[in-house]
C-alpha positions, 0 to 999 in steps of 0.5 A, a space after each residue: 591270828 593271836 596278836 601280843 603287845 610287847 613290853 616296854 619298860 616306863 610305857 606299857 605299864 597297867 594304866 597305859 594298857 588299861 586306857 590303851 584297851 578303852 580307846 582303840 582294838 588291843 591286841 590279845 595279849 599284853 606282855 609286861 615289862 620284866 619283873 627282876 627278881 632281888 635276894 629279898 625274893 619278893 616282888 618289888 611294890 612298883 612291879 606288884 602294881 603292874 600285875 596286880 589283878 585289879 589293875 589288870 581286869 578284862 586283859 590278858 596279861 603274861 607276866 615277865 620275869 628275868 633273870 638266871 638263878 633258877 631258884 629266885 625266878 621259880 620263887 616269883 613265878 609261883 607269887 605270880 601263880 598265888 595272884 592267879 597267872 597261868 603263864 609266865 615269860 622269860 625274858 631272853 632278849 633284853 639288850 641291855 648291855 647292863 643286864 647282858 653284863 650280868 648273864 641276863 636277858 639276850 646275855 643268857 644266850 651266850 651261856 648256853 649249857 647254863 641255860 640248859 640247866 635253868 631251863 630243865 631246873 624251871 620247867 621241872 619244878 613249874 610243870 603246873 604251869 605254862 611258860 613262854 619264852 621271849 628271845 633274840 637270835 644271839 648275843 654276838 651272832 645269829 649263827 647261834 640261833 641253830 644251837 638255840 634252837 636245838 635247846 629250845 626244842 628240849 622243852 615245852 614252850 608255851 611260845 617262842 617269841 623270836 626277835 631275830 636280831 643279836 644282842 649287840 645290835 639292840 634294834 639297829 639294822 634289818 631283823 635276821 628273817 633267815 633264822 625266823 624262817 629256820 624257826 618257822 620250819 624247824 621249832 617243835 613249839 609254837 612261834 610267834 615273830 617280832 620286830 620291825 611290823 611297823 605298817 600294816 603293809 608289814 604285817 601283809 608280806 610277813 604273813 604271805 613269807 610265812 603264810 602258817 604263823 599264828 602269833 605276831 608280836 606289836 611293839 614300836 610299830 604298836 606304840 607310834 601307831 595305836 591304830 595299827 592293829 586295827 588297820 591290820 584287820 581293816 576295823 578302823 583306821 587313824 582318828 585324831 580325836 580318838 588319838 587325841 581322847 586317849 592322850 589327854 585321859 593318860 596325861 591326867 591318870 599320870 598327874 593323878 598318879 605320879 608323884 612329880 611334874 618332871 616324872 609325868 613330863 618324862 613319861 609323856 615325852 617317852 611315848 611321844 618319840 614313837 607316836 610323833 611318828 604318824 602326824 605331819 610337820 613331825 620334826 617341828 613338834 619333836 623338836 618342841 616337845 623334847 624341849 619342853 620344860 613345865 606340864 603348862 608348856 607341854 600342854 600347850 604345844 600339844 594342843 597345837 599338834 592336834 589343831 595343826 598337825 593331821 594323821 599320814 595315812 599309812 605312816 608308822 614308826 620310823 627308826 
């Protein structure tokens, strides 16, 4: 099984991939967050950071691009190949109603003779590289998966990673499983499944649905709980000083890095609205870690989390 970690803009940039990497089992690939293409055509600094290769040694990293002009997303996809990548993903499944307004992300799929075009024009002019495709099922239904598809399968997708949900459902409601296992019966590229893995219990009655898939997506469930994977695989399980080694090396990075405490305080109440998910008295800590309002307050409540909170065996994301 290949294993990718989804993106997720303001967590998973390169300093929180490369101490994700050091602490716990990573996944075989990191997606990054996506890279927008502007009229100046050059990759903004803040995104060139995340790829640059030296931030990004020992992973394997795909770099995502959005956007529906295909002259400047070709123009960014061969920046990307100058640095060294082989593979680039377009995004189709950013729900985003800002960027969905704009015919990007899970709004392309609402365009679908234009997206034909932008996908013959990028596989056309890209052809010495490969290309994956991250998407929803549909913008307003998933009946338009079938369509999809149909389009899909014209080109040769590196991997269609499928979040079956539609964009106006962002992460509401129980994924569309019906459209996953058309995909699954009928792409003539490989797919990869994602959304809603939470627990390795999850993971067991996805792979005994669809007992030939090969490529799993990790995001939420990935995020609350950095020991998912290796649950999966039975090679580890939670541990709060490893939990805790982890946290404290990226509150420090982020001090050293970030130019404010409002920024690094940001940053860490982010990742603590999914990783809260797996310590007992929970609500409590939420509760205080959201209210929070200097790095000397924060440091203290998360030293009481860790002497008086314990890891819930078998617990994970919570919507």
């Amino acid at each position: 099984m290949k294993f990718y970690f989804a993106p997720f803009e303001g967590i998973s940039w390169y300093v929180y991939r490369n101490l994700f990497a050091k602490h716990f089992e990573g996944p075989d690939c990191y997606v990054t967050p996506f890279i927008a293409p502007n009229q100046k055509r050059e990759i903004r600094n803040k995104d060139k950071q995340d790829v640059l290769p030296k931030h990004n040694e020992g992973l394997h990293v795909i770099p995502q691009i959005i956007g529906n002009r295909a002259d400047e997303w070709i123009h960014t996809a061969r920046q990307l190949q100058d640095m060294g990548y082989e593979e680039v993903n377009l995004n189709l499944g950013c729900p985003s109603n800002t960027v969905a307004a704009k015919g990007k992300g899970a709004g392309f799929l609402a365009r679908p003779a234009q997206l034909k075009e932008f996908l013959e024009e990028i596989f056309n002019e890209l052809s010495d590289m490969d290309i994956s495709v991250k998407t929803r099922v549909g913008k307003q239904d998933p009946e338009e998966f079938y369509e999809l598809l149909d389009l899909f399968n014209s080109f040769p997708i590196k991997c269609l990673m499928i979040h079956p949900r539609i964009q106006k459902e962002f992460y509401r409601g129980a994924p569309h499983r019906e459209q996953f296992a058309y995909a699954y019966e009928h792409s003539k590229n490989p797919v990869c499944y994602n959304g809603d893995i939470f627990r390795a219990e999850d993971y067991k009655k996805l792979i005994e649905d669809y007992p030939k898939l090969d490529e799993v997506m990790l995001g939420r469930g990935l995020l609350a709980n950095p020991f998912l994977l290796e649950e999966i695989k039975g090679t580890g399980k939670p541990d709060k000083k490893r939990l805790r080694a982890f946290h404290d090396e990226l509150f420090v990075t982020y001090q050293e890095l970030l130019f404010s405490e409002e920024v690094v305080l940001h940053k860490m109440k982010e990742l603590w609205h999914y990783m809260i998910c797996c310590f007992s008295h929970k609500e409590e800590y939420d509760k205080r870690i959201r209210k929070a309002k200097t790095l000397m307050e924060y440091k203290g409540i998360i030293s009481a989390l860790f002497a008086e909170g314990d890891l819930v065996e078998g617990a994970g994301y919570q919507p």
